[in-house]
N, C-alpha and C positions, 0 to 999 in steps of 0.2 A: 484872457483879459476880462472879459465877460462876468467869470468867476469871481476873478477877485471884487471887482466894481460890489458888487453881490454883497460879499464875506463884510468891504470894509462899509457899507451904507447900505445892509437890506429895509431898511425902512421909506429907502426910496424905487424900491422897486416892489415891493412884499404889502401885505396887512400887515395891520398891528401885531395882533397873535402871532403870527408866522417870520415877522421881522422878531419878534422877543424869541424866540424857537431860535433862529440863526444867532441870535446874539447869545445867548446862552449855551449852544453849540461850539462856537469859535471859541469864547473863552474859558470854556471847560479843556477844549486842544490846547489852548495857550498855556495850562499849568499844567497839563499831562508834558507838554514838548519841554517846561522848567523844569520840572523833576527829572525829564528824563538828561537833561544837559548838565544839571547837577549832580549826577549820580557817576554819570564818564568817570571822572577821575577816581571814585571809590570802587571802582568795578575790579572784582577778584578775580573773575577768566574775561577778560577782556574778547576771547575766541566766540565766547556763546552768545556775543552781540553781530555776530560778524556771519552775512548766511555763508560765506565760502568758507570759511573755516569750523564752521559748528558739524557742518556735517560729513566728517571727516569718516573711512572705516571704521573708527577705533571708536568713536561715538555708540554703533549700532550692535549688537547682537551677532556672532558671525549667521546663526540660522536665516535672520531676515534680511542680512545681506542677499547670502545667497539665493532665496526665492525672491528678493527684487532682483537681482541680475537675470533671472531667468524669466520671471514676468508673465508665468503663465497660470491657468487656474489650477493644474496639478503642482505644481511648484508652492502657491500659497497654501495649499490645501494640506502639504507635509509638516508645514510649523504651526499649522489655526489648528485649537483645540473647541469643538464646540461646548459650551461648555449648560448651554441651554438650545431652542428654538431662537433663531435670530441672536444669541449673545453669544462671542465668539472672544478667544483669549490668544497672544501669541507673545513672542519673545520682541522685545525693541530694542532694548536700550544698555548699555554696557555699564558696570560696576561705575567705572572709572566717571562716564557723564554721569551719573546717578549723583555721584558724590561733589560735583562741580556744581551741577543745579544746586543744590540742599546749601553748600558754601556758599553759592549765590543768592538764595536768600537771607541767607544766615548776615551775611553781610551788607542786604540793601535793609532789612530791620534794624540793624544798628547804626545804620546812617543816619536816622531823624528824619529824614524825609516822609513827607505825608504817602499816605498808601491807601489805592480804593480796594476795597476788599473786594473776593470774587463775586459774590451776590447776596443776596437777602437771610440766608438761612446758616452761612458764614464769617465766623467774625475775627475769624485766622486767616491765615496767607493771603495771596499777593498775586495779583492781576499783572499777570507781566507781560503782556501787550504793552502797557503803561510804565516798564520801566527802561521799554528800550528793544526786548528782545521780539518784538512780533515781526518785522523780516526774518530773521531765523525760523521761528514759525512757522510762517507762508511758506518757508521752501520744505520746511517740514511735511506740511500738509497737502502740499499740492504737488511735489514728486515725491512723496516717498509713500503716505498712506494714502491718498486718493486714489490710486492702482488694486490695492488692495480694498477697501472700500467700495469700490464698484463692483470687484468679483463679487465681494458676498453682497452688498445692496445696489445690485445696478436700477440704473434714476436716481434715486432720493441721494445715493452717496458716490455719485461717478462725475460729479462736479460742483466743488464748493468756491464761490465766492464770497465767501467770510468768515472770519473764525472769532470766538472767547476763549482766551485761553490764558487759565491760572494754574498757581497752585493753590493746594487747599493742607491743613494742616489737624491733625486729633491729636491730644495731648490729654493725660491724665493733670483733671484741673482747671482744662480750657474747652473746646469742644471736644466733646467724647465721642457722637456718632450723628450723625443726618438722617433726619426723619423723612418716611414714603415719600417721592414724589415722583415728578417727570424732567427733562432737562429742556430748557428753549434754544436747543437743538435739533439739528433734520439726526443726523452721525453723532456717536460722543465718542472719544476717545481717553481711555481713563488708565496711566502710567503711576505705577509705584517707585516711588522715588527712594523709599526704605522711612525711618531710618531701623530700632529694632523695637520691635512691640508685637503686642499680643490680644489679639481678637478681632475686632474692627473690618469684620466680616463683608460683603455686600451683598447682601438682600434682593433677588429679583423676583418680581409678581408678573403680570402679564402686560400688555399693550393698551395704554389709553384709548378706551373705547370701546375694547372689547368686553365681551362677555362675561371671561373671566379674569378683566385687567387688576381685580384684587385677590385673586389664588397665587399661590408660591410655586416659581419655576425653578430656582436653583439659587443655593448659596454658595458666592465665589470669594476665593480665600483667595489674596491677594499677595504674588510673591515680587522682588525687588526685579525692575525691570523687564517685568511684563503688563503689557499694554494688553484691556479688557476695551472690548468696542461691542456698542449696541444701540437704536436707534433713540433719536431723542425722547420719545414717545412712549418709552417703556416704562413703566413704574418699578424703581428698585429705591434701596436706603440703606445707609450706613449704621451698622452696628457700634455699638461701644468701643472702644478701648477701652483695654482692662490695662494695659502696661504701657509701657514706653511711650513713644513719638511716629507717627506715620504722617509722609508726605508725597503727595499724589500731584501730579501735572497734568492736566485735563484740559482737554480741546476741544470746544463746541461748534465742530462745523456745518455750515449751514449754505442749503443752496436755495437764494431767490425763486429761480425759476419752479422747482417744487414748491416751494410755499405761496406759488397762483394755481394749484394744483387742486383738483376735489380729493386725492388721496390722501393730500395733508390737514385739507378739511374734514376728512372720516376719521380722522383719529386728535385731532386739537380745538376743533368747534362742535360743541354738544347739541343736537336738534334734532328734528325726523329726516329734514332733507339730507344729512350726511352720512348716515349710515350707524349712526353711534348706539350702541347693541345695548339690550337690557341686561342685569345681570343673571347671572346663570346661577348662582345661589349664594346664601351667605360667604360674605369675607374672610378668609385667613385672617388669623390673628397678626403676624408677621407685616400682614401686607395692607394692615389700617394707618391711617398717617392723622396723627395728631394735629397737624396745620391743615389739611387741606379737606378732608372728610366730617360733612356736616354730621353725620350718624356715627360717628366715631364711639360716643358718648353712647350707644346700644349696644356695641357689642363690647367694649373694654372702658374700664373706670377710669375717668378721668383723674391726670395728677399733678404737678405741680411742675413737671420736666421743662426745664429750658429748652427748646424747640430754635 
């Protein structure tokens, strides 16, 4: 009750500033919960709003079936490919969801309904927390990958409460590829939804912070239905697309309790007190980022590239 009292009159309990915070708060959820009530009736799997039916066998991969039935670190260690230091790649998600997602966005874009894009550097796909499916989600991420998450990162990924989670979209004509960065993630979790295309590579340099957070660790070529996981903190980027359409389903999960951490301080606040390392010598090419690096402009020509 307390709550609500709050929601419907914070200015009689709050400051100013912090009453205008809650009221811009509320009524941002007030057109997130419209859209999402509007959309009910256009919805083409009606199953992938639903957590007891989204996450059916036939949803998953049979390999990660089976190393979650079995739940043990030799079990997940049979289907994880490492595919760098800390970036790990395994099998998820079945043809058949692959193709349900991609129809489901395909058809909340042709609804009309307003759409917040996933973030800053994205000006394609579709935040679908916001359109309904983030219980699905939550049961996603918190029995099925948090298990696995904590084998390979235990702390930082062996308990999330909270997730982002979109898709994102590269199109020859639209966005072609995402420039250096890091992800405001503790875990990311990054699924290839298909559909058929050619290049659109993922770029990984080293760990924000480190020494050699701008040297090239590996480049991961991205197949349908495999989910790539790696800490929020890494610096990697998307390459071009040269052909087709690629759509990815990505979960930013994050755990409070880590981020009152010094460990998440040594790699996301830059100073002497945290640990944040000089660099170990010039930058990779590959692993300079146009948006974020002041010295960019020293080692590569600046161009006219939409970022």
């Amino acid at each position: 009750r307390a709550v609500m009292l709050l929601l419907r009159d914070p200015g009689r309990f709050c400051r100013p500033a912090e009453a205008d915070m809650i009221r811009r708060e509320v009524d941002t959820n007030s057109r997130r919960l419209a859209v999402i009530a509007s959309y009910v009736p256009k919805r083409r799997h009606d199953w992938l709003f639903d957590p007891s039916r989204t996450w059916a066998n036939d949803s998953f991969d049979p390999a990660f079936m089976q190393a979650f039935s079995e739940g043990t670190p030799e079990a997940w260690s049979k289907i994880v490919k490492e595919e760098a230091r800390q970036v790990f790649s395994f099998p998820l998600f079945t043809e058949k969801f692959c193709n349900a997602v991609i129809e489901e966005m395909d058809s909340f874009n042709a609804s009309g309904l307003p759409v917040r894009r996933p973030n800053s550097m994205n000006n394609y796909g579709i935040v679908v927390n916001e359109i309904g499916m983030e219980h699905s989600l939550d049961r996603l991420l918190h029995e099925f990958l948090q298990p696995l998450s904590h084998n390979f990162f235990p702390g930082v990924g062996s308990r999330f409460d909270k997730h982002h989670s979109f898709v994102v979209r590269y199109k020859v004509g639209e966005d072609l590829g995402l420039d250096m960065h890091t992800d405001d993630s503790d875990v990311t979790f990054n699924v290839c939804l298909g559909r058929d295309f050619k290049g659109a590579g993922l770029q990984f340099c080293g760990n924000q912070g480190a020494s050699d957070h701008r040297h090239a660790s590996a480049l991961y070529f991205h197949c349908r239905g495999r989910c790539v996981i790696h800490l929020g903190h890494r610096r990697h980027g998307a390459d071009d697309i040269t052909e087709g359409e690629r759509l990815n389903l990505i979960l930013w999960g994050r755990n409070t309790e880590y981020r009152r951490s010094k460990y998440w301080a040594r790699y996301n606040m830059q100073g002497k007190d945290t640990g944040y390392e000089k660099e170990s010598g010039p930058p990779d090419q590959v692993c300079l980022s146009f948006t974020h690096d002041r010295d960019y402009g020293v080692f590569k020509t600046y161009s006219s590239r939409k970022t």
